[in-house]
N, C-alpha and C positions, 0 to 999 in steps of 0.2 A: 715479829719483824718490825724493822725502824722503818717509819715514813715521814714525810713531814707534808704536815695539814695545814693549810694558810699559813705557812712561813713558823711554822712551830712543829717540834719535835715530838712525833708520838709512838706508842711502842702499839701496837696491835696484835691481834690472835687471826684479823678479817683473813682471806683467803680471796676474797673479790670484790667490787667495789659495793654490790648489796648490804651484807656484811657489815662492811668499812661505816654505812649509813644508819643500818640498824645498831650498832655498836656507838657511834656518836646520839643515837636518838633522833636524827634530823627527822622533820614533818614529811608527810607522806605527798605535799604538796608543794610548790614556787619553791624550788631548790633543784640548781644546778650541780655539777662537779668535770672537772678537767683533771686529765690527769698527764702529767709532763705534757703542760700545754697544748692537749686535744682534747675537748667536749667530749664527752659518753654520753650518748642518749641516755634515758631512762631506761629503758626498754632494755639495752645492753647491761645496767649496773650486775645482774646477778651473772652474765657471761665474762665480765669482764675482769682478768684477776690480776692482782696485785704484789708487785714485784720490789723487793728489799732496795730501799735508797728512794719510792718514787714520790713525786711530789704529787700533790693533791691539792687542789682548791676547790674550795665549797663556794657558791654564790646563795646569796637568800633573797630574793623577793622581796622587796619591801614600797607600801603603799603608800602615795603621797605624794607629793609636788612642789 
């Protein structure tokens, strides 16, 4: 299925947003995701499934001032 990830196009196999995360590699830690502009908990990623067109953005954590 086609999604797009932080404003970029990408083709995926995910089925959920778990998935969608384990497939990108993201750390298991300080990482968000919205998806068509609503937060998913963590807790949600592996109930939460993923629908052809959606958008997604990832936030990352980052330390500093």
């Amino acid at each position: 299925m086609k999604l797009t990830v932080n404003n970029k196009a990408v083709e995926t196999q995910a089925a959920n947003l778990q998935q969608l995360a384990d497939e990108l590699a993201l750390p298991a830690q300080g990482v968000a995701m919205a998806v068509n502009n609503r937060m998913v908990p963590r807790i949600e990623w592996a109930s939460f499934p993923l629908t052809e067109g959606a958008q997604v953005v990832i936030i990352k954590a980052a330390c500093g001032g």
